[in-house]
Every structure is written in structure tokens, then in C-alpha cells.
N, C-alpha and C positions, 0 to 999 in steps of 0.2 A: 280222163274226164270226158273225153267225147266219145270215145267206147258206153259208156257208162248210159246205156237205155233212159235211165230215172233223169236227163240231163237234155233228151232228145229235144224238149221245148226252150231250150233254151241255149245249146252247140248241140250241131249233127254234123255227121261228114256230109262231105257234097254228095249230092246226087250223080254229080257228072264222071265218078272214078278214078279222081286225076290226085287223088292224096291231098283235097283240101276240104276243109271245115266251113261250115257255116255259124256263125252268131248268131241267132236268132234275135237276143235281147240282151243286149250290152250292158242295160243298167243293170240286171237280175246275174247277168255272165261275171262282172263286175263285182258285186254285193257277193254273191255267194261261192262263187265256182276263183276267181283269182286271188282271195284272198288264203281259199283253203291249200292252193298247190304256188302260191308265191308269194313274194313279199311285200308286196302291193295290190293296190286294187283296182290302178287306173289301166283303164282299156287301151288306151292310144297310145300307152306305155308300151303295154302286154305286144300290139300290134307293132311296133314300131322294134322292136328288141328283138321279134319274130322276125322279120323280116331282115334287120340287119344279121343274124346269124342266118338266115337262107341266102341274102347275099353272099354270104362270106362259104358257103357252101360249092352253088354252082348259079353260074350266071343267066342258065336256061330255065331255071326255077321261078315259076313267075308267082301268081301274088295264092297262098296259100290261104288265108282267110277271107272268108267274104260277110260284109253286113245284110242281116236279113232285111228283108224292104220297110219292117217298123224300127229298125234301129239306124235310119240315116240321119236322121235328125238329129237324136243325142249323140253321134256321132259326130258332130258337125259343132255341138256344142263343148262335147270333152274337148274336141280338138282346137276352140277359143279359149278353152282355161287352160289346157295345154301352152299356149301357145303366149299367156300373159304369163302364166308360171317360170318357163322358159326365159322372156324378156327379164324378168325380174333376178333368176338367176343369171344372165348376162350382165345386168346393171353390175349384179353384185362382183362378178367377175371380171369388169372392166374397173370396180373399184380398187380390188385387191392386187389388180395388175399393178395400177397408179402406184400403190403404195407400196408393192415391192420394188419398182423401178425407183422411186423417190428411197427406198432402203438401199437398196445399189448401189445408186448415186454417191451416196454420203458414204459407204463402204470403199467404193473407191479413192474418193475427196480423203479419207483417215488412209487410207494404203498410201498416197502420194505422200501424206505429212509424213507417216512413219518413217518411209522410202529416205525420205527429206534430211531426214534426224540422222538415222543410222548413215547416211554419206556424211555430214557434220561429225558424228562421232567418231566415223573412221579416219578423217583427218585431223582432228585432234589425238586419237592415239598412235597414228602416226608422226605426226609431230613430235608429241612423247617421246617416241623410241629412239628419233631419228636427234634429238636434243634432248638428255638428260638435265639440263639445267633449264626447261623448261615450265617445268614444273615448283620449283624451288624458289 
């Protein structure tokens, strides 16, 4: 996509030689160019996914994309909806945590009763075996 001439206004390579890109216009980069080569179309995503795999690369790789000077702004705004998006899957994540800990719980609370029974049971059939006429 950034090979791609017909795309130059809107990702180019850098000028500078060093293997990184330029965005020129994130909402248009966005809209048309991330939804055709992934599965999403949020930018801050695109960037942040980018970079945790150049992280995971080499540690001398430093920041491969750059915003063009009209895209810091909506930059700045993906990255507030980003950023309550995020919070909101946290809520939800802190909810779902509760609620498997509070499942836990009570899984273990029924393992002790189980626990409980079967010592009860085991000395009653020992009693049994140990006294034929106990049962009689």
C-alpha cells in the first residue's frame, strides 16, 4: 500500500531512507487504505499493533510511522476515543474478573462440602466393615 504511487497523498515512504512511512491523512489512511489490507480501520490501533511487533523485533528500531503535519490533530482525537474505548473494555474486565473470583469462590466453598461428605462417608463404611452388626 505504500509502494502503491495512486496512495502517495495519503502514505508515502519517508523521505529520510530509514524504512519508515509517512501518513499524510489518517482519516482518508483510515476510511480507505486499513480497512482494505485489515481488519479494522482504526488508526491508533494500525499504529500501536505496528509498533508492538517492531518492538518485538529489535529494540533499535525506533518509531517507523510518522503523522503528516495535518494529521496531528485527528490524531490526538482517535487517540481520546481510543482511550475511553479502552477504559470501558477495562470496566468490563474488571467486571468479569469479580465475577469469576466470586465463581471460584463458591467452587471451592462446594469442593470443601464435597471433601466434608466423602470423610463422613468413608467412616461410615468403615464402621460397616469393621461391625457387621452395624448395620442390622
Amino acid at each position: 500500500m505504500v509502494d502503491d504511487p495512486s496512495t502517495d497523498k495519503i502514505v508515502s515512504w519517508s523521505s529520510d531512507g530509514d524504512n519508515s512511512f509517512v501518513v499524510w491523512d489518517p482519516p482518508e489512511f483510515s476510511k480507505e487504505l486499513l480497512q482494505k489490507y485489515f481488519k479494522h480501520n482504526n488508526f491508533s490501533s494500525f499504529v500501536r499493533q505496528l509498533n508492538t511487533y517492531l518492538h518485538g523485533q529489535s529494540a533499535s528500531v525506533g518509531a517507523c510511522v510518522e503523522v503528516g503535519k495535518f494529521g496531528l490533530e485527528e490524531e490526538v482525537e482517535m487517540l481520546k476515543r481510543d482511550k475511553n474505548v479502552l477504559m470501558q473494555d477495562l470496566v468490563k474486565l474488571r467486571q468479569h474478573q469479580q465475577t469469576t473470583d466470586n465463581q471460584m469462590q463458591t467452587m471451592v466453598q462446594n469442593l470443601q462440602i464435597m471433601e466434608q461428605r466423602k470423610q463422613q462417608m468413608m467412616l461410615f463404611l468403615a464402621k460397616a466393615v469393621n461391625n457387621p452388626g452395624f448395620l442390622a
